[in-house]
MIKOL-672035 format. One record per residue (C-alpha): x, y, z; residue number from 0. Coordinates in steps of 0.1 Angstrom, whole numbers, padded with zeros to 4 digits. Example, Ala and Ser with C-alpha at 12.3 -4.5 7.8 and 13.67 -1.06 7.14 Angstrom:
! residues 2
- 0123 / -0045 / 0078 / 0
- 0137 / -0011 / 0071 / 1
! end
This chain:
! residues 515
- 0000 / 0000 / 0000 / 0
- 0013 / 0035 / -0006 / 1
- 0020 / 0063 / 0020 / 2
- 0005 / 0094 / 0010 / 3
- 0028 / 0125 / 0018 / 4
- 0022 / 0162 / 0019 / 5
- 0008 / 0179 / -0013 / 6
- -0022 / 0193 / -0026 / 7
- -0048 / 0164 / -0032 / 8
- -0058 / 0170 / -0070 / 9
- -0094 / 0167 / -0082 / 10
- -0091 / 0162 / -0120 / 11
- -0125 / 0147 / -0128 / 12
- -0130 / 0128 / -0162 / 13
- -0111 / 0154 / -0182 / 14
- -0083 / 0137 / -0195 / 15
- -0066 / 0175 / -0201 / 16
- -0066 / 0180 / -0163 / 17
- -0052 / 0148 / -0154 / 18
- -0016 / 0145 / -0136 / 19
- 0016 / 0135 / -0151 / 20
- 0026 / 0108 / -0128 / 21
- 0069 / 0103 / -0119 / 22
- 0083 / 0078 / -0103 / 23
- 0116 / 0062 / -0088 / 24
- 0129 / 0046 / -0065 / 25
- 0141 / 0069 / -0040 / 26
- 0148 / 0103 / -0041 / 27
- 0170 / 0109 / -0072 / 28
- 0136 / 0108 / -0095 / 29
- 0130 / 0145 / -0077 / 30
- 0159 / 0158 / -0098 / 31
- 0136 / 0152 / -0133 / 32
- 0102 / 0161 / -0111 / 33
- 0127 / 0196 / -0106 / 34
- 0130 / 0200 / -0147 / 35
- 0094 / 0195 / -0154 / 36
- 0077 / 0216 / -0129 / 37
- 0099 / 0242 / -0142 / 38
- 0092 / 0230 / -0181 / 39
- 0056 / 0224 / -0175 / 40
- 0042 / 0250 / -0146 / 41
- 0011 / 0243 / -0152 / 42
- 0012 / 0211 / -0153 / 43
- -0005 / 0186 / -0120 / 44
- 0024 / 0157 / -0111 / 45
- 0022 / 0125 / -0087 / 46
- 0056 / 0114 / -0078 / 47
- 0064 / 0079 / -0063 / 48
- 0093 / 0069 / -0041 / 49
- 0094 / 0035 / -0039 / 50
- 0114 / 0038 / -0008 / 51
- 0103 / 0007 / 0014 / 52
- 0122 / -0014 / -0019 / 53
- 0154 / 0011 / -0027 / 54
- 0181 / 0006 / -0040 / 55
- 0172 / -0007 / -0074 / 56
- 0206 / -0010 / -0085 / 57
- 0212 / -0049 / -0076 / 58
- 0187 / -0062 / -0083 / 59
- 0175 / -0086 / -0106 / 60
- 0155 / -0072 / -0143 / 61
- 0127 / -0099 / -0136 / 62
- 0124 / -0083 / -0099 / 63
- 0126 / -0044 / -0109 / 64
- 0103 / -0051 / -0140 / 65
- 0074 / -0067 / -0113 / 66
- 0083 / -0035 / -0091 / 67
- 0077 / -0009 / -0121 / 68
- 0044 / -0029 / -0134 / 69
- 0034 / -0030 / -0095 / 70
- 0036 / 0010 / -0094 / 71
- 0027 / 0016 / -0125 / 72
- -0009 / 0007 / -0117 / 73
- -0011 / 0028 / -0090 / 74
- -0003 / 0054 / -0112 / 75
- -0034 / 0044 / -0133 / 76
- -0056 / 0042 / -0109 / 77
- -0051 / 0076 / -0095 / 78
- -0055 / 0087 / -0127 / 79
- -0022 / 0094 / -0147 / 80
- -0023 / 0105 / -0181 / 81
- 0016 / 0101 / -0186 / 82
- 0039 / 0080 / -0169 / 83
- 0074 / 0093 / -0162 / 84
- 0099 / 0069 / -0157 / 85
- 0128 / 0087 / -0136 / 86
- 0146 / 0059 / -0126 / 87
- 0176 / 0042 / -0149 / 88
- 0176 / 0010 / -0134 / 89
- 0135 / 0008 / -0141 / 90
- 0139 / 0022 / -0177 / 91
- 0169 / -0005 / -0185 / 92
- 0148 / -0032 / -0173 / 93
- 0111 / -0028 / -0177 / 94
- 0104 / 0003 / -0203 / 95
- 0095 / -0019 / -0230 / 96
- 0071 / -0037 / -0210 / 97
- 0056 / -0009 / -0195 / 98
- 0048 / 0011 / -0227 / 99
- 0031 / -0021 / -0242 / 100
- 0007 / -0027 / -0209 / 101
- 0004 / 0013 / -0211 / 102
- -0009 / 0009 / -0245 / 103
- -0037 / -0013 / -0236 / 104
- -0051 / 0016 / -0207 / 105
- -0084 / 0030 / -0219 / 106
- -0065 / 0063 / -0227 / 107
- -0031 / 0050 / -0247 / 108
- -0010 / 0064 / -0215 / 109
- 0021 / 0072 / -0235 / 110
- 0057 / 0059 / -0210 / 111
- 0091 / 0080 / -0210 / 112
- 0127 / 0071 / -0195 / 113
- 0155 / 0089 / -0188 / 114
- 0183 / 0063 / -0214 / 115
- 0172 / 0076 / -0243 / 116
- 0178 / 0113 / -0240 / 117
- 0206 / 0111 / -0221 / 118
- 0222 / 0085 / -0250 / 119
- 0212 / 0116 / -0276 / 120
- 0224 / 0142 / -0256 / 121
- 0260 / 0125 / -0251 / 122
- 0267 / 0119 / -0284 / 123
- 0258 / 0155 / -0293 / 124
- 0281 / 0168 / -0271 / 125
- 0309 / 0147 / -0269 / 126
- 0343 / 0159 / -0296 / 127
- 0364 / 0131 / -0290 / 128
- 0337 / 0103 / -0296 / 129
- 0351 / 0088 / -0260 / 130
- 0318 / 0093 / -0239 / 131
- 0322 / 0078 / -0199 / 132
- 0284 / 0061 / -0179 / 133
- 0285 / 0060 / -0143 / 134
- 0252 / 0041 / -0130 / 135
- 0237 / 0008 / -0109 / 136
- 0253 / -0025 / -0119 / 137
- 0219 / -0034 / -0133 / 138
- 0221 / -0006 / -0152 / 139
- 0254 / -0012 / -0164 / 140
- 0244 / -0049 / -0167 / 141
- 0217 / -0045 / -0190 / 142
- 0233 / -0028 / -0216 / 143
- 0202 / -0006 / -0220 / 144
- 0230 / 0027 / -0228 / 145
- 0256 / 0009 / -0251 / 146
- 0226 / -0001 / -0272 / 147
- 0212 / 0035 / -0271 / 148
- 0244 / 0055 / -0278 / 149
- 0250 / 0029 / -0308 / 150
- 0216 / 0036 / -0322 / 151
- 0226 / 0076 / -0322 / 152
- 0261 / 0072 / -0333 / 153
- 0280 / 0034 / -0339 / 154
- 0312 / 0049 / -0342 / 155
- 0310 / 0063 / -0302 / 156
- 0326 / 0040 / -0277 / 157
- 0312 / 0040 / -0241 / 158
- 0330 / 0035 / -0207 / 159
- 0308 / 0021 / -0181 / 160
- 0318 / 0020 / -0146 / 161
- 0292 / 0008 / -0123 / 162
- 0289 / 0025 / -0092 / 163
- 0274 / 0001 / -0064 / 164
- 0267 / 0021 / -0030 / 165
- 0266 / 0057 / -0045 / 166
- 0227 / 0058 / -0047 / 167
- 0225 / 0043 / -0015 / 168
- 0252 / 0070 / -0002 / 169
- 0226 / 0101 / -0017 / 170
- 0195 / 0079 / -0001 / 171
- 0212 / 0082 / 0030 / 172
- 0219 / 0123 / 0027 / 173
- 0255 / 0113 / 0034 / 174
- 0273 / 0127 / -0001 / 175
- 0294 / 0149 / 0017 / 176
- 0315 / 0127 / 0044 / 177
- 0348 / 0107 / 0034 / 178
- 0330 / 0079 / 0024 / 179
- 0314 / 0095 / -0006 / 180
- 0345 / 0116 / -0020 / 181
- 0363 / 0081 / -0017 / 182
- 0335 / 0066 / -0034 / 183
- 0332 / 0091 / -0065 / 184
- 0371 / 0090 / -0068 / 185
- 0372 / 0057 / -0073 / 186
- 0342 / 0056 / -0095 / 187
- 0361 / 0085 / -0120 / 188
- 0396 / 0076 / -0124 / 189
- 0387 / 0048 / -0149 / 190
- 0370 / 0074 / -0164 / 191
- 0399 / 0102 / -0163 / 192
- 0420 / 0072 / -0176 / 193
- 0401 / 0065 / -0210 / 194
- 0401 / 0103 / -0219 / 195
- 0361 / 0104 / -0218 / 196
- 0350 / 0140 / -0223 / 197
- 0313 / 0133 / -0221 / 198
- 0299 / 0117 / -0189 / 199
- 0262 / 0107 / -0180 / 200
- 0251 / 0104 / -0149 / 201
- 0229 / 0071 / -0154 / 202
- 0217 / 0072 / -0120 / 203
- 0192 / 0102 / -0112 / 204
- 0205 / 0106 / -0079 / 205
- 0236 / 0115 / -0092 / 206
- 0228 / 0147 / -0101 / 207
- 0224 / 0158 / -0067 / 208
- 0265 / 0157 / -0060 / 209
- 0268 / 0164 / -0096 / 210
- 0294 / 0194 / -0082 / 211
- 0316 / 0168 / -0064 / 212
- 0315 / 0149 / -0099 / 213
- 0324 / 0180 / -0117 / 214
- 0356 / 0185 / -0095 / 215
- 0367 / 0154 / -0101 / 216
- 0365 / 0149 / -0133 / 217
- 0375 / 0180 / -0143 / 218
- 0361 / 0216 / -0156 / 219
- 0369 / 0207 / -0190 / 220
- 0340 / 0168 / -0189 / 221
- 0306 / 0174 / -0203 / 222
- 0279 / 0159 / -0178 / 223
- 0250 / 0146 / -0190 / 224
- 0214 / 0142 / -0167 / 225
- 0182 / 0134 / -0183 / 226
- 0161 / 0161 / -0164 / 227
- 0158 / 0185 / -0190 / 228
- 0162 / 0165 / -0222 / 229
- 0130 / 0142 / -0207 / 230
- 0108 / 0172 / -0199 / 231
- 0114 / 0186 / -0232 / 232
- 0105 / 0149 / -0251 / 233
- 0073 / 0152 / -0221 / 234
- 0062 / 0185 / -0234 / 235
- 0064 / 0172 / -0268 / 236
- 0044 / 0141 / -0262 / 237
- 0018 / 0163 / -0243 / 238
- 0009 / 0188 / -0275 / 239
- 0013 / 0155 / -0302 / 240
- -0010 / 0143 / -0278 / 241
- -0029 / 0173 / -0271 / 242
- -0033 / 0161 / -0237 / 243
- -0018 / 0201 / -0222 / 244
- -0032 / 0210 / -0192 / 245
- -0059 / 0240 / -0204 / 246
- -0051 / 0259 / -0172 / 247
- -0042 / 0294 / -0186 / 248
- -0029 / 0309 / -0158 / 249
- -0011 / 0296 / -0119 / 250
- 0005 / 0267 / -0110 / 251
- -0004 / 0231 / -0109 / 252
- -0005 / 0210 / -0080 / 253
- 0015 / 0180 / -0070 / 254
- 0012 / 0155 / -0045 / 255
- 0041 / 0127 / -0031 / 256
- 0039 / 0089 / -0025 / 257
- 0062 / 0066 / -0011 / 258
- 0061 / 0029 / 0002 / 259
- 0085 / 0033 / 0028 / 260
- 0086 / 0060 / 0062 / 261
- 0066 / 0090 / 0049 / 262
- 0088 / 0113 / 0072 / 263
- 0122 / 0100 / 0059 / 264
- 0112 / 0104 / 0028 / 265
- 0099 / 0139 / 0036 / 266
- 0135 / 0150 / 0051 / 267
- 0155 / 0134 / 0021 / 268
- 0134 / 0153 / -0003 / 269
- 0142 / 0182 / 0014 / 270
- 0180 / 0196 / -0002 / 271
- 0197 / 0202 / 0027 / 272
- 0216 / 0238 / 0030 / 273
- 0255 / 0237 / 0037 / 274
- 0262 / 0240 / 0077 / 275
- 0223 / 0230 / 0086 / 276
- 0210 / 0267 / 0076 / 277
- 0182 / 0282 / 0067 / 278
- 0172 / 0297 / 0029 / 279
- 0179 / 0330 / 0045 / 280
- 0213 / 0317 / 0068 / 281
- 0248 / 0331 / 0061 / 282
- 0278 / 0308 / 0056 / 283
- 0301 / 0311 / 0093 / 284
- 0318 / 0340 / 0083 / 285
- 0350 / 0353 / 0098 / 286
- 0372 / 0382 / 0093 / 287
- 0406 / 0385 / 0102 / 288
- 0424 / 0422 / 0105 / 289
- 0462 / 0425 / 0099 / 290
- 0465 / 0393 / 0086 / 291
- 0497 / 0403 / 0063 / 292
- 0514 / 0421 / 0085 / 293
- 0538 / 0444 / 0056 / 294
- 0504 / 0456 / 0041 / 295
- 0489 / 0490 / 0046 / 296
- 0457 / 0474 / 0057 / 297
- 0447 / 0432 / 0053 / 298
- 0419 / 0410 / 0063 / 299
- 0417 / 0373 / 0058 / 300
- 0378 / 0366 / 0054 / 301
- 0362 / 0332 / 0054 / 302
- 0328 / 0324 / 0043 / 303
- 0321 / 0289 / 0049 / 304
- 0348 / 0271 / 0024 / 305
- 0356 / 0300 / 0007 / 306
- 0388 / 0318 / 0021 / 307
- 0401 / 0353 / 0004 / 308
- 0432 / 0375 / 0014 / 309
- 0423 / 0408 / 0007 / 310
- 0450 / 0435 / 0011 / 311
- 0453 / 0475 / 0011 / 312
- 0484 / 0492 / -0005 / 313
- 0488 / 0530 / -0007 / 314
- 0510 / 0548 / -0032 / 315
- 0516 / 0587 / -0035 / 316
- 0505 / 0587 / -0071 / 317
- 0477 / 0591 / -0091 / 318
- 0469 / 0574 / -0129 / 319
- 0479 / 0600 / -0155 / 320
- 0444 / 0615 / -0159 / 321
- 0441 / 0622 / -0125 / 322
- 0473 / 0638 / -0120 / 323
- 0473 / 0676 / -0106 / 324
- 0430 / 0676 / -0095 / 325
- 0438 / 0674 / -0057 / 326
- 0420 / 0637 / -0059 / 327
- 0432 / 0600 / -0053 / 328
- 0423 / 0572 / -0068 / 329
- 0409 / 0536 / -0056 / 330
- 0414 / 0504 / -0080 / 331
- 0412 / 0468 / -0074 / 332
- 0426 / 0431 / -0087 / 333
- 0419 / 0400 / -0082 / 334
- 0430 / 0366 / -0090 / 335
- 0427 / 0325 / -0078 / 336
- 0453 / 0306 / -0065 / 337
- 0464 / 0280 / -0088 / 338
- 0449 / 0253 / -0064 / 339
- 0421 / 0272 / -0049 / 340
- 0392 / 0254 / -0067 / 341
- 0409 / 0216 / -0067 / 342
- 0421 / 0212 / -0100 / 343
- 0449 / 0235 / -0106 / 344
- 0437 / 0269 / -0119 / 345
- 0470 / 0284 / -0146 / 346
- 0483 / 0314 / -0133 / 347
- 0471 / 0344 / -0155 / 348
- 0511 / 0355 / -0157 / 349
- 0516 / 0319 / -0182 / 350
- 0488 / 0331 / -0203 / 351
- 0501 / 0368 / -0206 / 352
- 0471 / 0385 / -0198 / 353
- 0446 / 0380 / -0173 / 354
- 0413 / 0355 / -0180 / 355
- 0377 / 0378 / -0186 / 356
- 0363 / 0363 / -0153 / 357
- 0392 / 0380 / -0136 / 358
- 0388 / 0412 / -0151 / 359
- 0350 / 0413 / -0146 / 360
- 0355 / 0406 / -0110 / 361
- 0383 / 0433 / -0105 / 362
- 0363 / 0461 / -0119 / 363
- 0331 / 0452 / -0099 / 364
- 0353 / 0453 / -0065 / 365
- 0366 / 0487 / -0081 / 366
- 0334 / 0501 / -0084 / 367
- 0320 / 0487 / -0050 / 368
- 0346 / 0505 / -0030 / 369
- 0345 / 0536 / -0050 / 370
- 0308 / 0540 / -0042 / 371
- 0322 / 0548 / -0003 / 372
- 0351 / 0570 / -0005 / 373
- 0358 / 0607 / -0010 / 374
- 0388 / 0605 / -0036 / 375
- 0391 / 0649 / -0024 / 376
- 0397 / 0636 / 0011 / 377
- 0422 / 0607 / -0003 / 378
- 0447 / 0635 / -0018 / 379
- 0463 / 0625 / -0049 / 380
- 0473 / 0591 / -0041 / 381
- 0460 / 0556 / -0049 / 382
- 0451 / 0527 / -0028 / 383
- 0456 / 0491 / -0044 / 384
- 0433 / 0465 / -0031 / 385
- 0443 / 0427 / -0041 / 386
- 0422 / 0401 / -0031 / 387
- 0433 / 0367 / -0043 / 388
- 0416 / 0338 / -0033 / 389
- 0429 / 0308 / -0009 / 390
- 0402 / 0287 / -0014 / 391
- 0369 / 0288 / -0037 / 392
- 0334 / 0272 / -0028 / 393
- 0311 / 0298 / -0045 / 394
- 0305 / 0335 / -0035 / 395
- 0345 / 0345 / -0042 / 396
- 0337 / 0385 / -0056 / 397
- 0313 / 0389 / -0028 / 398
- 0335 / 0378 / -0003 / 399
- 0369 / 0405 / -0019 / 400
- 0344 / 0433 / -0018 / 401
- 0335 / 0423 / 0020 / 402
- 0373 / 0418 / 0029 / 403
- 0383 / 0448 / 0009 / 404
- 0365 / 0470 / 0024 / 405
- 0379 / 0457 / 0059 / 406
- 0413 / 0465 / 0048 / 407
- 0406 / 0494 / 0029 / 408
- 0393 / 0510 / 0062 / 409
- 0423 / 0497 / 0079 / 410
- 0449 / 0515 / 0057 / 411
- 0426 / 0547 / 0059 / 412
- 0434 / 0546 / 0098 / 413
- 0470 / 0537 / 0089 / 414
- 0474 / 0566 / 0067 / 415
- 0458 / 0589 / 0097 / 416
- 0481 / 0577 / 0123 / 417
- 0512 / 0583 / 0100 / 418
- 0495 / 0622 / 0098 / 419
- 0488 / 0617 / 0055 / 420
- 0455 / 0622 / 0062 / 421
- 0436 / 0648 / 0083 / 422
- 0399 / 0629 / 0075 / 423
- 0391 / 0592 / 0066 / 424
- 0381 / 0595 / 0033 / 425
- 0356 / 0567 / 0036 / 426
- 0318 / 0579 / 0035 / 427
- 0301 / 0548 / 0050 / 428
- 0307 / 0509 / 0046 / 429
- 0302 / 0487 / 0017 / 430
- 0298 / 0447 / 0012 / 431
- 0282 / 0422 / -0009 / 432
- 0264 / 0389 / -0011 / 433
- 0252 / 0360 / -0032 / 434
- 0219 / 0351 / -0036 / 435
- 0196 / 0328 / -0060 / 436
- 0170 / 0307 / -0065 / 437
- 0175 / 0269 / -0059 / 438
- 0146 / 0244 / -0065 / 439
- 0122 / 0271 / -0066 / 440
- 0135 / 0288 / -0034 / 441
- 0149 / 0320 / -0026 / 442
- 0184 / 0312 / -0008 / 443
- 0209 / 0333 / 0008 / 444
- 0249 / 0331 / 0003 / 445
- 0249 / 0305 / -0018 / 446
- 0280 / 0281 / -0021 / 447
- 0294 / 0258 / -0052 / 448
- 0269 / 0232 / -0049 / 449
- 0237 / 0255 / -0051 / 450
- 0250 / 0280 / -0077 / 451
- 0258 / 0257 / -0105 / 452
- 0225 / 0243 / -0099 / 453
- 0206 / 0273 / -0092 / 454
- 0177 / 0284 / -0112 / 455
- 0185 / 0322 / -0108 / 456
- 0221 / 0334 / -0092 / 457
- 0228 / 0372 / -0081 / 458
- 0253 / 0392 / -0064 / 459
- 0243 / 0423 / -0046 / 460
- 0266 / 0451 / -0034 / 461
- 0251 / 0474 / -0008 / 462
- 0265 / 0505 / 0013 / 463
- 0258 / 0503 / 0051 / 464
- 0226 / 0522 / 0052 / 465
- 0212 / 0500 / 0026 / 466
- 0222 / 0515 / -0007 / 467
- 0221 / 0496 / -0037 / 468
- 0256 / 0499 / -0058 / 469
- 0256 / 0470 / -0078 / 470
- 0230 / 0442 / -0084 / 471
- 0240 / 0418 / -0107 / 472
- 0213 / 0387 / -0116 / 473
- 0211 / 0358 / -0142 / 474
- 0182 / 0335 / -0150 / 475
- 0194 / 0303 / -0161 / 476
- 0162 / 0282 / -0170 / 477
- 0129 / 0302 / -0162 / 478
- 0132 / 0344 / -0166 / 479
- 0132 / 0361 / -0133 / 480
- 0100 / 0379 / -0124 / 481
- 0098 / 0411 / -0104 / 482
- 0085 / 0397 / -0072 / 483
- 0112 / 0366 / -0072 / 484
- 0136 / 0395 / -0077 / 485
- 0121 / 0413 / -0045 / 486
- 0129 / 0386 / -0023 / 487
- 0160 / 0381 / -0034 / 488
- 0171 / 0416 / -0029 / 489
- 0155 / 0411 / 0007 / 490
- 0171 / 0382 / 0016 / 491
- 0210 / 0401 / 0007 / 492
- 0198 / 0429 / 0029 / 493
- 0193 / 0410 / 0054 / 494
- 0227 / 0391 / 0051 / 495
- 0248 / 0424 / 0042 / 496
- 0235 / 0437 / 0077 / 497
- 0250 / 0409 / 0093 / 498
- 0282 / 0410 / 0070 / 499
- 0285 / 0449 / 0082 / 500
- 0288 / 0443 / 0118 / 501
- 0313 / 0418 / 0114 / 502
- 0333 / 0441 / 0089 / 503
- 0324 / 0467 / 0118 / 504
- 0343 / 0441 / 0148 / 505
- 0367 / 0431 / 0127 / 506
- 0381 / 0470 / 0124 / 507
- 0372 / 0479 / 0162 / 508
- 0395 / 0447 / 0171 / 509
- 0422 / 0460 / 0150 / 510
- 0420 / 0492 / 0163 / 511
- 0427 / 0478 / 0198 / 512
- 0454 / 0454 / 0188 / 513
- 0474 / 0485 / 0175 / 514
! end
């Protein structure tokens, strides 16, 4: 018998227009396609099933998962379904051929999708070497279901499988970021880094969910492939062939959630957990640390969860040419990444001559933040350098320079003063900044690696002190950002910069009293 979890209960009545599109899996990872079709389809009702009590699919027998897919597939009917969404790789590899022929013989021609097939299509587009890798279940890798998919797309592609036997179970269990699980994914990718693979697909939907740890491993440079979006797409095709769209012309649909196993473990898996056990609107433990290099005019080591940047003031009794002789100083700003600072080793910009666009882009915006809060007539014809290079990346690195660099711009300000340079601090009020997005259709705060390259929407917002806006910079990645998403968002950084501007505010007072 199924467990009924939270969700709107959906009255769809004989309308076959108005009936759900039903998901299932057999765990969790099927909530990472349910993620790319409520944002495909919006208006669009969904069922999703966990088959929980009988996870992991992975090892077992075909025979056993294909009586396990017929079983649930049923259920489906009978509440209703008028598409059946098969996000599990295991169940597609062993019992989609099955299912679409007993779905055939429903009163209504219920038309089944998997998640092989577009994945297989999307590989072989992307891949340039021909070399495409396939981490998934042993049953999975057993059935062949892939090999026989990318060699219906393109013969001449070969395909490295590794099968991956606890990782699932690892997700399932919300434990993908101890020791166990980096072992775990290491060992699963260095085949894969040995063959030369540029292309991987995650044949597995729960990978997705560490696809960051993946992507680190593997390397910037490795194409991975989920069958989220590819799948809604092929659903929203089927739908208007079918002309089975939902006629709701404005709002969202509903959804409701199954599961065989314990509704509430199920509840608190499906939940994405924030870094450090936070809230949507939590800060990352942030430190700041005055004087930290002791020869500069002003420093400050700030941390912001696992992202670390030395940020550092230095003052020279010169101006750029086209300021020369107006009585006014100048502030300017670089930045740059370690070579190691994001795993892999990151070039220095000095082998490639110049420095990358990123870098560039980043160093103007810190620039312009500090800018915003000084009086270059108080400054006197001289300019103050601010480099902030990064020890250590995990998302949110330009927010965290402009928060540092403020610290140690205000601490080479009070340098300058005590040496008698300056009469007046030249700074007009405070300044910092803060990440913010959208993540599975939720408004979060200081966002880290993991969430931005999955979010829906990331920003960056630079704010004075007294809650000025300098700088607001926002992408949509999927779904355009409205005006009210865009609200919270810019509430949620105020809230953070607050917090970011009394520890800049300590972090000064403490190095005021050290000297």
């Amino acid at each position: 018998m199924m467990a009924r979890m939270n969700g709107a209960i959906v009255g769809h009545g004989r309308d076959p227009h108005a009936r759900p599109i039903a998901v299932f899996d057999s765990g969790v990872g099927g909530l990472t396609v349910l993620h790319e079709l409520l944002v495909r389809l919006p208006r669009e009702d969904f069922i999703y099933l966990g088959d929980t009590a009988r996870f992991p699919y992975g090892q077992r027998s075909p025979e056993e998962i294909e009586r396990f897919a017929a079983e649930i597939a049923e259920e489906l009917l009978h509440r209703q379904a008028k598409l059946l969404v098969v996000a599990c790789n295991s169940a597609t590899s062993a019992a989609l051929p099955s299912l679409s022929a007993r779905m055939r013989q429903t009163t209504l021609g219920v038309d089944v999708m998997g998640v092989v097939r577009p994945e297989a299509l999307r590989a072989v587009a992307a891949t340039r070497s021909g070399r495409i890798g396939l981490l998934a279940t042993p049953t999975t890798v057993a059935s062949g279901a892939y090999e026989q998919a990318v060699a219906a797309v393109d013969p001449h592609v070969a395909l490295y499988a590794v099968p991956c036997p606890t990782l699932a179970s690892i997700i399932q269990a919300g434990e993908q970021f101890d020791e166990q699980a980096v072992a775990t994914v290491r060992a699963a990718c260095e085949p894969l880094r040995r063959a030369g693979v540029d292309t991987v697909i995650l044949g597995c939907t729960h990978y997705p969910l560490i696809s960051p740890m993946l992507q680190r491993t593997l390397g910037p440079e490795v194409a991975l492939i989920t069958s989220g979006a590819a799948l809604a797409r092929q659903v929203e095709h089927a739908l208007s062939t079918r002309e089975l769209r939902n006629p709701r012309s404005e709002g969202e649909g509903e959804y409701r959630f199954l599961c065989t196993g314990d509704v509430d473990a199920f509840r608190e898996l499906g939940v994405s957990k924030r870094s450090h056990d936070r809230g949507p609107d939590g800060l990352r433990p942030t430190t700041i640390e005055p004087g930290f290099v002791r020869a500069a005019t002003g420093s400050a080591l700030i941390s912001i969860g696992g992202t670390r940047v030395i940020c550092t003031a230095a003052a020279q009794e010169t101006v750029p040419r086209w300021m020369a002789g107006k009585g006014k100083g100048w502030v300017t700003a670089e930045y740059a990444m370690l070579p190691a600072s994001t795993g892999d080793r990151k070039p220095r910009d000095i082998a490639k001559g110049r420095p990358d666009g990123r870098s560039v882009e980043i160093q103007r915006l810190i620039g312009r933040s500090l800018r915003g809060v000084v009086d270059f007539k108080a400054l006197g014809e001289r300019t103050i350098y601010l480099d902030c290079d990064v020890l250590e990346a995990d998302g949110g690195t330009r927010c965290a320079a402009i928060t540092g660099a403020y610290v140690a711009l205000a601490l080479a300000c009070a340098c300058l003063r005590d040496k008698g340079k300056l009469t007046e601090s030249p700074l007009t009020g405070s300044v910092a900044a803060v990440s913010c997005g959208i993540v599975d259709g939720q408004p979060r705060l200081d966002l880290d690696y993991g969430e931005d390259s999955n979010a829906e929407v990331d920003a960056n917002v630079v704010m004075t002190g007294d809650g000025g806006l300098v700088e607001v910079q926002a992408t949509a990645e999927r779904t355009p950002l409205s005006r009210a998403h865009l609200d919270e968002l810019l509430v949620l950084a105020a809230g953070g910069i607050e917090t970011l501007r009394e520890l800049q505010a300590l972090a000064i007072a403490q190095a005021t009293v050290a000297a």
